[in-house]
VOPAGU-2260 file (C-alpha; in pm, 1 decimal, decimal comma):
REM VOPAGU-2260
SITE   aa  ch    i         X         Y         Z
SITE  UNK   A    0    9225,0    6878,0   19278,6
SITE  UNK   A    1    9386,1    7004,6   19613,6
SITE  UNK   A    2    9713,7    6897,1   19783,5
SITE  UNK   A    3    9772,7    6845,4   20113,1
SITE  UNK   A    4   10044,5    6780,7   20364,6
SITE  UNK   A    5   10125,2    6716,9   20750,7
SITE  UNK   A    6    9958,6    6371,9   20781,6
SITE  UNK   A    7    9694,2    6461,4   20523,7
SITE  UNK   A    8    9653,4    6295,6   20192,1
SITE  UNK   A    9    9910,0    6403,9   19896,7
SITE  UNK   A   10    9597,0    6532,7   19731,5
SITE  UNK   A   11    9226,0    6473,4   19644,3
SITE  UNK   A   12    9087,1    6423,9   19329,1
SITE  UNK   A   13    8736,9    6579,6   19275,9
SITE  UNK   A   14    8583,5    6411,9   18980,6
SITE  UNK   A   15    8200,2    6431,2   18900,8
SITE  UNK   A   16    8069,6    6123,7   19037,3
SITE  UNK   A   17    8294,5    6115,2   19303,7
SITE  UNK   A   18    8587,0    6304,8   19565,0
SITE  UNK   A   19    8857,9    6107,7   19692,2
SITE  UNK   A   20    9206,7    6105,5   19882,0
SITE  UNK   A   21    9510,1    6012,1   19753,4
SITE  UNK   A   22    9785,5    5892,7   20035,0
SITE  UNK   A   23   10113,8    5841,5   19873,5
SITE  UNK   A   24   10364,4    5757,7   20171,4
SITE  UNK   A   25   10612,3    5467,6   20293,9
SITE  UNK   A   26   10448,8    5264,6   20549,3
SITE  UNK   A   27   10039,5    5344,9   20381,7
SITE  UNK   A   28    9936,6    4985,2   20460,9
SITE  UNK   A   29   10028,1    4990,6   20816,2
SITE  UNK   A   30    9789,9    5337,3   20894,0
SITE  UNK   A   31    9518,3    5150,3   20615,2
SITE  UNK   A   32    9263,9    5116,4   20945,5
SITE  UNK   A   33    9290,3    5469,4   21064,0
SITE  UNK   A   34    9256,1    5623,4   20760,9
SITE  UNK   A   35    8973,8    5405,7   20632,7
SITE  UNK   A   36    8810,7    5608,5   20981,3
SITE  UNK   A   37    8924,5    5919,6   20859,9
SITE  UNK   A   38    8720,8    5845,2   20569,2
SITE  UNK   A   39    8425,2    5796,0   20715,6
SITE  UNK   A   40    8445,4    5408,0   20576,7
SITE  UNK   A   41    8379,6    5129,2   20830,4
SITE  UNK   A   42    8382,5    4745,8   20818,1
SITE  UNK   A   43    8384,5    4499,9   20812,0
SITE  UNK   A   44    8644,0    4542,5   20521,1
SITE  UNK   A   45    8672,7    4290,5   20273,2
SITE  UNK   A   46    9025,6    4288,7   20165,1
SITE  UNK   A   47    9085,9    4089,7   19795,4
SITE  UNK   A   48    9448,7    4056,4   19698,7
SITE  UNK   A   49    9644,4    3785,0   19484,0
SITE  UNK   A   50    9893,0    3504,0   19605,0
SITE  UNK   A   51   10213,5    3659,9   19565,2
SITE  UNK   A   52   10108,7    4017,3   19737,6
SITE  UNK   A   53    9885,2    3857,5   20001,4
SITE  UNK   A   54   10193,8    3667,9   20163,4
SITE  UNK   A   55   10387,0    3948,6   20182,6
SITE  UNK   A   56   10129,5    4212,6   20301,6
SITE  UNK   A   57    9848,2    4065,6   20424,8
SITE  UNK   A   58    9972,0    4037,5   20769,5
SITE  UNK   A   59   10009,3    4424,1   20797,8
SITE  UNK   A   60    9693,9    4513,4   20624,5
SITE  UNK   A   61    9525,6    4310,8   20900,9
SITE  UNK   A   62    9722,4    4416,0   21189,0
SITE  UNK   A   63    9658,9    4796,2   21076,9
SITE  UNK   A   64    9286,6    4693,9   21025,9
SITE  UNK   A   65    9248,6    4537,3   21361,9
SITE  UNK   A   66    9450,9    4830,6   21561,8
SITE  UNK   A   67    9123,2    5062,9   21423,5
SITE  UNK   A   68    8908,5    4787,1   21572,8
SITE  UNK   A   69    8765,7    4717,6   21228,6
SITE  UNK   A   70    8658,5    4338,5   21090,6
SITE  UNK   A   71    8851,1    4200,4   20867,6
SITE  UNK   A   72    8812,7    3943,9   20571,2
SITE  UNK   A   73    9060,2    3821,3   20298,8
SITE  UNK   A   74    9007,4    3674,2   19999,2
SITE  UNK   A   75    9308,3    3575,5   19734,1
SITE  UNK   A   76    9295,9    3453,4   19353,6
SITE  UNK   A   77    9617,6    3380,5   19176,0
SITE  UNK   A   78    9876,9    3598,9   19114,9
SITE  UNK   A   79    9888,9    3635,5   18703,3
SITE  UNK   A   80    9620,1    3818,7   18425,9
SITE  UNK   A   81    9378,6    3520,9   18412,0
SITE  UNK   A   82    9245,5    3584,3   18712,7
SITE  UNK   A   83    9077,8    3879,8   18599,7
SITE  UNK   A   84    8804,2    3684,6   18467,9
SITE  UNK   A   85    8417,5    3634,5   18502,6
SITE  UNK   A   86    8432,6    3299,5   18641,0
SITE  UNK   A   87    8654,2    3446,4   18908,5
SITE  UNK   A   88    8430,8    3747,2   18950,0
SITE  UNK   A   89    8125,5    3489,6   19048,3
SITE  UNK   A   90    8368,6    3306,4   19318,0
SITE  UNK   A   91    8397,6    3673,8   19483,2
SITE  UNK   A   92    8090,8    3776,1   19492,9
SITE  UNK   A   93    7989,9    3413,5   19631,9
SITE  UNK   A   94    8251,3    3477,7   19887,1
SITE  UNK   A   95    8098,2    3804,3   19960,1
SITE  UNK   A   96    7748,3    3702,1   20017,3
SITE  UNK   A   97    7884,1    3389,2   20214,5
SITE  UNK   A   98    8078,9    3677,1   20446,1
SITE  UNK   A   99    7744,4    3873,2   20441,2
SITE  UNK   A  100    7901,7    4176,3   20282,8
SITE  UNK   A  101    7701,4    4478,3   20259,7
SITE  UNK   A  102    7657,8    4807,9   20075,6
SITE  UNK   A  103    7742,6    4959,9   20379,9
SITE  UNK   A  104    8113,7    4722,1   20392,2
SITE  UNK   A  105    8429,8    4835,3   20163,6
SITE  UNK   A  106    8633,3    4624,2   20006,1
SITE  UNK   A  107    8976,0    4670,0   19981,4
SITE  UNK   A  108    9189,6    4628,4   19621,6
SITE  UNK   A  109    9531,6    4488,5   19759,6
SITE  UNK   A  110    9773,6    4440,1   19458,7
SITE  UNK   A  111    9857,9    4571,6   19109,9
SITE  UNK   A  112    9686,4    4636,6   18821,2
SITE  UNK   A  113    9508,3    4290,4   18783,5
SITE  UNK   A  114    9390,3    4307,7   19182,8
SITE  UNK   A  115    9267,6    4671,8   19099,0
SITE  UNK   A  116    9081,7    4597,4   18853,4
SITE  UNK   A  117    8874,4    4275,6   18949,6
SITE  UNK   A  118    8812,9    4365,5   19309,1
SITE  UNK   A  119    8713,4    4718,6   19137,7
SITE  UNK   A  120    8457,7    4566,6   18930,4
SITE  UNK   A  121    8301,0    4364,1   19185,5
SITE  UNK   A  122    8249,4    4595,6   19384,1
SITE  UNK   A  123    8068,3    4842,1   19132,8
SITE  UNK   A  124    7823,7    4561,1   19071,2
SITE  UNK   A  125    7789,8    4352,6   19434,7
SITE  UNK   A  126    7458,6    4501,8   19598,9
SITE  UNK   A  127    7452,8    4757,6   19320,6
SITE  UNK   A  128    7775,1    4924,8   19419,3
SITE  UNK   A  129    8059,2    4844,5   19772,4
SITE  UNK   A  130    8320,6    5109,3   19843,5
SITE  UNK   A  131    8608,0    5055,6   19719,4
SITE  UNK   A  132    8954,8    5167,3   19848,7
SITE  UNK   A  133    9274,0    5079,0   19620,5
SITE  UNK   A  134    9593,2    5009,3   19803,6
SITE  UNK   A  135    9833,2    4920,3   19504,5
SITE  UNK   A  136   10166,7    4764,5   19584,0
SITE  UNK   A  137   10320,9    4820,2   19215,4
SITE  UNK   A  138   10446,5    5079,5   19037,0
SITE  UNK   A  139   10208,6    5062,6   18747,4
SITE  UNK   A  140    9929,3    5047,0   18980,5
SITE  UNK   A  141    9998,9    5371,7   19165,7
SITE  UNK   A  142   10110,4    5548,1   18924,5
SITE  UNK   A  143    9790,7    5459,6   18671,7
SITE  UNK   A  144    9537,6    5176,7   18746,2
SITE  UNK   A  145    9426,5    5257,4   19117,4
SITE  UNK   A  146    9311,8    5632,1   18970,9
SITE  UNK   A  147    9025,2    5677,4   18782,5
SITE  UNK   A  148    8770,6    5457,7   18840,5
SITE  UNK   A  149    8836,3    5217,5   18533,8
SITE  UNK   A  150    8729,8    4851,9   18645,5
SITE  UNK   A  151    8693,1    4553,9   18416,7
SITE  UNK   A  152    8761,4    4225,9   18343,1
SITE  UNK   A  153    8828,5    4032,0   18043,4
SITE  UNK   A  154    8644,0    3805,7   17775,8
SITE  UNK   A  155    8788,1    3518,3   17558,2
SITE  UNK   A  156    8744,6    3758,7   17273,2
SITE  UNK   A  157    8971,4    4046,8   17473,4
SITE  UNK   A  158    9113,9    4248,0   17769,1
SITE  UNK   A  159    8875,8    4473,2   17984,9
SITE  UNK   A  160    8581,2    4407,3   17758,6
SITE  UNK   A  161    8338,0    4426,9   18087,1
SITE  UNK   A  162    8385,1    4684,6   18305,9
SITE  UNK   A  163    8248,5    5017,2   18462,2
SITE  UNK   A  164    8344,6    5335,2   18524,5
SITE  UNK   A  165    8336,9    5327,9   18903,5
SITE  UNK   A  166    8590,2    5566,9   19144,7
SITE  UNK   A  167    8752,9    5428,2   19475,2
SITE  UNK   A  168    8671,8    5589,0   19793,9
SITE  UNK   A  169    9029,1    5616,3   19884,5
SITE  UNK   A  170    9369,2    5565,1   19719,1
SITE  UNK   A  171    9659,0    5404,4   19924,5
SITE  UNK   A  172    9977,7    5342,4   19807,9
SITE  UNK   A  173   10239,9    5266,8   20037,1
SITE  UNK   A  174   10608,1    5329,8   19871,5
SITE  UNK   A  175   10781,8    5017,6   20098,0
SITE  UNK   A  176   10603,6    4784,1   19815,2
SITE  UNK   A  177   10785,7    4923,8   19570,6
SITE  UNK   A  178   11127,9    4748,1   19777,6
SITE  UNK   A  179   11020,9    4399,8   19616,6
SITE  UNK   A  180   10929,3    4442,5   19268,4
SITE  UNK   A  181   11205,3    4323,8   19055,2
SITE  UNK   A  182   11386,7    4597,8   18831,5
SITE  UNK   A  183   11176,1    4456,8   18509,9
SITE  UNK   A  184   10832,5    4535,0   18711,4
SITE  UNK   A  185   10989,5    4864,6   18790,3
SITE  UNK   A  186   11081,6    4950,0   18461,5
SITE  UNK   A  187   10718,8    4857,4   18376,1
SITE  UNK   A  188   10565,3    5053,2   18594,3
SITE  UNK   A  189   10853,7    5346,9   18536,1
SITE  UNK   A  190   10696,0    5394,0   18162,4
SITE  UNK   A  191   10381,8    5519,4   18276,2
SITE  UNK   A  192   10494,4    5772,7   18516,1
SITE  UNK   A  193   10726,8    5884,6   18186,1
SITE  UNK   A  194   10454,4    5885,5   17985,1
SITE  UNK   A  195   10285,8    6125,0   18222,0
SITE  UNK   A  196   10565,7    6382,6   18254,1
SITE  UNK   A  197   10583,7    6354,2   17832,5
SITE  UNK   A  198   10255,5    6429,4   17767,5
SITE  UNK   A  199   10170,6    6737,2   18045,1
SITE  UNK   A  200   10456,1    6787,5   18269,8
SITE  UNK   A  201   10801,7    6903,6   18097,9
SITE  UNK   A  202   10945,1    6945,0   18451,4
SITE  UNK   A  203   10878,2    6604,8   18586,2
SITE  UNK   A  204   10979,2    6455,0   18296,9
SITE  UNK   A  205   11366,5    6666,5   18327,7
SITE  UNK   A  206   11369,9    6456,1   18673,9
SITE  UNK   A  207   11334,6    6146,2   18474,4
SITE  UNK   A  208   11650,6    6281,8   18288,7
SITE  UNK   A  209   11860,5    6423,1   18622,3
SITE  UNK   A  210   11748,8    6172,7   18865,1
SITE  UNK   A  211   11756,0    5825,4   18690,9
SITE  UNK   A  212   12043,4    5647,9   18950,1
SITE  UNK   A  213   11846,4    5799,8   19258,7
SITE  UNK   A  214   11498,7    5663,2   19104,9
SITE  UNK   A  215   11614,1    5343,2   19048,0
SITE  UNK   A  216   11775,9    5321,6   19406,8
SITE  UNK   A  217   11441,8    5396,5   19529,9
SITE  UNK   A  218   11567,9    5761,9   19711,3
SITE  UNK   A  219   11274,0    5808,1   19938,8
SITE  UNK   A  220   11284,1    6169,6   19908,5
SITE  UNK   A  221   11272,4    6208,9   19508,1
SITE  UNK   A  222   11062,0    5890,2   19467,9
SITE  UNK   A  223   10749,3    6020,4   19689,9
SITE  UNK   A  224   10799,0    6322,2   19500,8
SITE  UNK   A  225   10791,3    6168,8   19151,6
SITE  UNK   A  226   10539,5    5909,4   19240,4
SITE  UNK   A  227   10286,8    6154,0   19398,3
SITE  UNK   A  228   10313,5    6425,4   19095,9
SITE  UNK   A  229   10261,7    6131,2   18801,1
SITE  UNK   A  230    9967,6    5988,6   19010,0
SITE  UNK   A  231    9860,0    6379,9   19046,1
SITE  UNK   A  232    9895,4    6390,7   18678,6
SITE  UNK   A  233    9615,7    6100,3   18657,7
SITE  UNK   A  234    9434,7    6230,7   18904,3
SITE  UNK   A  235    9424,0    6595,4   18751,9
SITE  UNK   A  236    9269,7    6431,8   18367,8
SITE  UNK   A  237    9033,5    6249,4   18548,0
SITE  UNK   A  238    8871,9    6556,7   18696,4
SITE  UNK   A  239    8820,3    6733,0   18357,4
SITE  UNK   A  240    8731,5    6435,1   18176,0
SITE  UNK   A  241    8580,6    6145,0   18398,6
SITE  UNK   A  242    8457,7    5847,0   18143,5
SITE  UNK   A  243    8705,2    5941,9   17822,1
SITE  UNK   A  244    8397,2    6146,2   17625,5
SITE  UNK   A  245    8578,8    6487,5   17585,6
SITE  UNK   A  246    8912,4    6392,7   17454,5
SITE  UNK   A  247    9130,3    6518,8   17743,0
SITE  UNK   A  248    9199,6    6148,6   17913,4
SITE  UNK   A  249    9305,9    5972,8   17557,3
SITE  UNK   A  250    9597,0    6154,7   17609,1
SITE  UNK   A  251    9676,4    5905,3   17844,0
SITE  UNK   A  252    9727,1    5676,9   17549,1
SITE  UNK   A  253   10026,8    5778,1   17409,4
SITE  UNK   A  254   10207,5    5497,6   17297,7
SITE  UNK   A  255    9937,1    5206,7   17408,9
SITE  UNK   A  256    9779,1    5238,7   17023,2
SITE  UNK   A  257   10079,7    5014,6   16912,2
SITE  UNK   A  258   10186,3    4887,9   17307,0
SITE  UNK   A  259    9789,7    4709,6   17309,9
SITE  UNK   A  260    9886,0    4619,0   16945,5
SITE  UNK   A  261   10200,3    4452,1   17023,8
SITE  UNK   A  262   10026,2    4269,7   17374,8
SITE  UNK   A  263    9779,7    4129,6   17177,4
SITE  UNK   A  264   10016,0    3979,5   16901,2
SITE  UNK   A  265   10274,0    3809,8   17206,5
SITE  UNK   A  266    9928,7    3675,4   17339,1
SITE  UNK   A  267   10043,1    3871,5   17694,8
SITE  UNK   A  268   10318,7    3672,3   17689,7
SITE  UNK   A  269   10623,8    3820,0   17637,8
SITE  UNK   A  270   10604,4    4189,4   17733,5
SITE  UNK   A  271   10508,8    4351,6   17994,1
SITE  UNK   A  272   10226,4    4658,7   17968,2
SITE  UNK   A  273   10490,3    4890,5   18085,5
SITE  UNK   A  274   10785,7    4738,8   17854,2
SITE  UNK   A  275   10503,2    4759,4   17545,2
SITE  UNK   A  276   10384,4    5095,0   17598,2
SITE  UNK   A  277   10743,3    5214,8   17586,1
SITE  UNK   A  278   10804,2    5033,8   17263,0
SITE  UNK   A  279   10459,8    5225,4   17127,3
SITE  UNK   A  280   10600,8    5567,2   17299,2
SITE  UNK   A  281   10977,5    5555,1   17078,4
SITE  UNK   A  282   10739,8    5437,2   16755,2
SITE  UNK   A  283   10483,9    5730,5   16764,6
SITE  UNK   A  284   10789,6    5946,7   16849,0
SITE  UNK   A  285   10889,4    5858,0   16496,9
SITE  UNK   A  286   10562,2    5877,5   16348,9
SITE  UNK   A  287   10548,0    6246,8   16521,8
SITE  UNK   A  288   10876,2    6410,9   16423,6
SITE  UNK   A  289   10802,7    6208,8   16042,4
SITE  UNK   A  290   10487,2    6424,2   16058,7
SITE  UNK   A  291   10684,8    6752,0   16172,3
SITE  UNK   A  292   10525,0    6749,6   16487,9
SITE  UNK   A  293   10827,3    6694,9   16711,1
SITE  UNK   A  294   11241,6    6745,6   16688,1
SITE  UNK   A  295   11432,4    6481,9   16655,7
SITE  UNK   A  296   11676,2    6591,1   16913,6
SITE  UNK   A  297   11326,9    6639,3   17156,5
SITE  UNK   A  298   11241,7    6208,3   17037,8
SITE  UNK   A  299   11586,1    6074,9   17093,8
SITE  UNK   A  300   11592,7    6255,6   17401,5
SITE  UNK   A  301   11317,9    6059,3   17584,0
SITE  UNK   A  302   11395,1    5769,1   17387,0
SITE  UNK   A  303   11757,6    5811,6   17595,7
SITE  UNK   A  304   11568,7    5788,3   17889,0
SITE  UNK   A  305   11301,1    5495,3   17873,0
SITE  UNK   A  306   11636,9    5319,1   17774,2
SITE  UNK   A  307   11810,0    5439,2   18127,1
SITE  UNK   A  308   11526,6    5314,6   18281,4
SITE  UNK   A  309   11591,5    4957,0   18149,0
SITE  UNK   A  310   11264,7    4999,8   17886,1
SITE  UNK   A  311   11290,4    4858,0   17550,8
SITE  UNK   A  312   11224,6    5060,3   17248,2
SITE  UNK   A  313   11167,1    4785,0   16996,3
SITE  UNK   A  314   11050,8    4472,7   16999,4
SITE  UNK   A  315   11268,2    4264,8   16724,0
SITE  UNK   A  316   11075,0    3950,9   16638,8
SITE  UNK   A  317   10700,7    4014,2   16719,3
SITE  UNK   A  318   10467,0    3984,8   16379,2
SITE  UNK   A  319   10407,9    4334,4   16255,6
SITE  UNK   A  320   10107,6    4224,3   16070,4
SITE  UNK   A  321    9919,5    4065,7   16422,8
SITE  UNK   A  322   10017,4    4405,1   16587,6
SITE  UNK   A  323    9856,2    4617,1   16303,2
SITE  UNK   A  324    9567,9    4375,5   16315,8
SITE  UNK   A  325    9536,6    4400,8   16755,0
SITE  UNK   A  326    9546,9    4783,8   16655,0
SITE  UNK   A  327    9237,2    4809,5   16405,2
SITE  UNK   A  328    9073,5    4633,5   16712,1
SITE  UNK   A  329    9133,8    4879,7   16994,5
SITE  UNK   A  330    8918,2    5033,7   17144,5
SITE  UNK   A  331    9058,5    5405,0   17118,3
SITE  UNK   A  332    8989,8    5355,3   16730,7
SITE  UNK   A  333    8712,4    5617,4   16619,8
SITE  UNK   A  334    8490,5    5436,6   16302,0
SITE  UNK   A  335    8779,7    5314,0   16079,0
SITE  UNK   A  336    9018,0    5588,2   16203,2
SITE  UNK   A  337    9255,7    5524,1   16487,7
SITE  UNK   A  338    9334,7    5835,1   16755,5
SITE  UNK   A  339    9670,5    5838,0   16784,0
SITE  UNK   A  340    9790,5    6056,9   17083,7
SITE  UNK   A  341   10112,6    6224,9   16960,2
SITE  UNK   A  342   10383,4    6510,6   17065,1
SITE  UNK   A  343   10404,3    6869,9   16942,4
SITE  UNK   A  344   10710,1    6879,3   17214,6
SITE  UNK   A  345   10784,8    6729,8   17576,9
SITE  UNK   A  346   10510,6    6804,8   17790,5
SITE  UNK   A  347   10253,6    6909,1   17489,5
SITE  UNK   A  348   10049,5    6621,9   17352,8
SITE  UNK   A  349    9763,6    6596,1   17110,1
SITE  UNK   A  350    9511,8    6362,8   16958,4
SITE  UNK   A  351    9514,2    6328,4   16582,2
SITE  UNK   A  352    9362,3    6075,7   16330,2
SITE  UNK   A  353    9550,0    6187,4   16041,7
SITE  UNK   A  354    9819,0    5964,7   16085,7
SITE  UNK   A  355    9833,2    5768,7   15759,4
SITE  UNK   A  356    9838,3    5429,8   15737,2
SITE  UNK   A  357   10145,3    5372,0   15539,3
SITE  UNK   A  358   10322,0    5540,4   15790,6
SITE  UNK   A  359   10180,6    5369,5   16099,2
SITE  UNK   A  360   10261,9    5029,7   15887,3
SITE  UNK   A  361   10619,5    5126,3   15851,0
SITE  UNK   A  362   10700,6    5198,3   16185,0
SITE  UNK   A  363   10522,0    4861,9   16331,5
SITE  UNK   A  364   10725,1    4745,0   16088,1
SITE  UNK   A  365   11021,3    4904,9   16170,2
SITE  UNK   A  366   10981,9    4862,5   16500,0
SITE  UNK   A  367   10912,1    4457,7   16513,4
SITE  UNK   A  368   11196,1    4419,6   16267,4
SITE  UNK   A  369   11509,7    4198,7   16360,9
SITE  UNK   A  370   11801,6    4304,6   16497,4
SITE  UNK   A  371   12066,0    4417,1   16266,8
C-alpha cells in the first residue's frame, strides 16, 4: 500500500484481485466526476444511495458528475437495514437493465454501511461484475465498510448471509458528511477507528487519548489525519489477507464476537454496530487481562476512552443467554470453537480459541447485567 499527497489519493490499496485509490478529503463528492476520469472509469454512472443521504448529497454528486461531462442516474431505497435485502437487490438490478447499464458503466455506493453494501453486491453480480466506486458519508463506512471488498445482503435467517468478496474501483470519502451525523452515529462509527488503533497502531490509538475534544469538534486537521490512518489500517489487512483465509483480517473482529452476539439478541434494535462492538471490546478486555494476556491498567485505559467518546461499555438489560446463543452462530466460529480476537497489549492483538466457555458466559453475563 502506497501514500500519496498533493491532489493525489491518501493512499492505494494493492490487494490480489484488485488496486485501488483511497481519497480521504473535505469536499470528495464535489471532485467525484474528475476523479472517476482519473480513474480511467466512465459513465454513464449509476449512483444508488438511500433517502436520508440522497437529499442531502445527491445534488452535488450530480453537479460534480455533470461538470466531467459524465451521465448520470440515481436510484434510492430507504434509509434503514431492511433495505439490504434480496427483494431490493431484484428492484436494482431491474432498474439497471431498464437504464441499460453495462459492464462497461460504474455504479456509485452513496451512503453508509447499508448503501455500501447492497449497491456493492449488485454490482459484483449485474452482467457478471459493474465497477464499483464507494463514496461513504458515515463514519463507520469510511473508516470500515467501503474497504475491502465485503458485499452482502441479508436473509430472514441472518445478516450478510449472501454476499461476495468483490473490491471497489475507487474509495471516496468526503469528511463534510461527517458535519451531519448526530454525535450517537459518530460515536458509532468512532469505535471502529478505536478498534483499529487497539489492535495494530499504539500511536493512533494515544490520539484517541490526547485528542478526544478536537475529534469530536470535527478539527479538520487531526480528523483527516485520524480518519485516513484507521481507513489505512483496513486497507493495509486487506492486502495481506484479501477473503479472511490466513488469519490476519479476523483481527478486525475484536470485540464483534459478543457486539454480533448482542445485535442479534436486541433484534438490531437497540444498539448501534458501533455502540455494540464497543460493549464486546471492554468485555474481551476482561476476558484478556482474566487470561493474563493484558494489564489491567492497559484495559481500563481504553475502556476510559470508548467512554470519552460517548460509547457504552455494557449493555444492562439485554438477555445474556440470546447473546451467547447469536454467538455460537457467528460466522467467525471455527467447528464448535469460537476465535476470539484478543490483546497481548495496545496495538498487539491475537486470535485464540482457548477462551473457555465459563469465562466467555460470565462476562456476557456480566456485561448484560443490570445496573447496580
Amino acid at each position: 500500500m502506497t501514500d500519496a499527497s498533493n491532489g493525489a489519493p491518501a493512499f492505494v490499496v494493492r490487494a490480489p484481485s484488485a488496486t485501488y485509490p483511497v481519497y480521504v478529503e473535505w469536499g470528495a463528492l464535489d471532485r467525484i466526476g474528475g476523479r472517476l476520469l482519473e480513474t480511467s472509469l466512465r459513465g454513464p454512472v449509476y449512483v444508488v444511495s438511500d433517502s436520508t443521504v440522497a437529499w442531502m448529497y445527491a445534488g452535488r454528486v450530480e453537479q460534480a458528475l455533470g461538470k466531467a461531462g459524465l451521465e448520470s442516474h440515481f436510484y434510492t431505497v430507504p434509509a434503514g437495514e431492511a433495505s439490504k435485502s434480496l427483494a431490493n437487490a431484484g428492484e436494482l438490478y431491474a432498474w439497471l437493465a431498464e437504464h441499460r447499464c453495462e459492464r462497461g458503466s460504474t455504479i456509485v455506493a452513496l451512503g453508509g454501511g447499508m448503501v455500501g453494501d447492497l449497491a456493492g453486491f449488485v454490482a459484483a453480480t449485474f452482467l457478471r461484475g459493474v465497477a464499483v466506486v464507494q463514496a461513504p458519508t458515515s463514519l463507520a463506512a469510511m473508516v470500515d465498510a467501503s474497504i475491502g471488498g465485503k458485499t452482502a445482503v441479508n436473509l430472514p435467517a441472518g445478516k450478510n448471509l449472501v454476499g461476495a468478496f468483490y473490491q471497489p474501483r475507487m474509495v471516496a470519502a468526503d469528511l463534510t458528511t461527517l458535519r451531519s451525523l448526530s454525535s450517537r452515529e459518530m460515536a458509532s462509527g468512532w469505535a471502529e477507528a478505536i478498534k483499529h488503533g487497539l489492535i495494530l497502531d499504539p500511536s493512533l490509538y494515544r490520539l484517541f487519548e490526547e485528542r478526544v475534544e478536537d475529534l469530536l469538534d470535527l478539527e479538520p486537521e487531526i480528523t483527516e489525519e485520524v480518519v485516513r490512518r484507521s481507513m489505512a489500517i483496513k486497507g493495509r489487512i486487506v492486502e495481506e489477507d484479501e477473503r479472511e483465509t490466513l488469519g490476519r483480517r479476523t483481527l478486525l473482529n475484536y470485540g464483534h464476537t459478543i457486539g454480533h452476539g448482542l445485535e442479534a439478541a436486541t433484534e438490531y434494535g437497540s444498539l448501534l454496530h458501533g455502540e455494540a462492538v464497543s460493549v464486546g471490546m471492554a468485555a474481551v478486555g476482561e476476558i484478556g487481562h482474566t487470561m493474563g494476556l493484558i494489564s489491567r491498567e492497559e484495559v481500563e485505559r481504553y475502556i476510559a476512552v470508548l467512554r470519552g467518546f460517548g460509547l457504552p461499555v455494557r449493555a444492562p438489560g439485554v438477555d445474556p443467554v440470546s447473546v451467547l446463543a447469536a454467538m455460537k452462530m457467528d460466522k467467525k466460529a471455527s467447528g464448535r470453537r469460537i476465535n476470539w480476537v484478543l490483546l497481548e497489549e495496545i496495538g498487539r492483538a491475537v486470535v485464540r480459541s482457548d477462551v473457555p466457555d465459563d469465562l466467555a458466559e460470565a462476562t456476557v453475563r456480566a456485561v448484560c447485567s443490570p445496573d447496580d
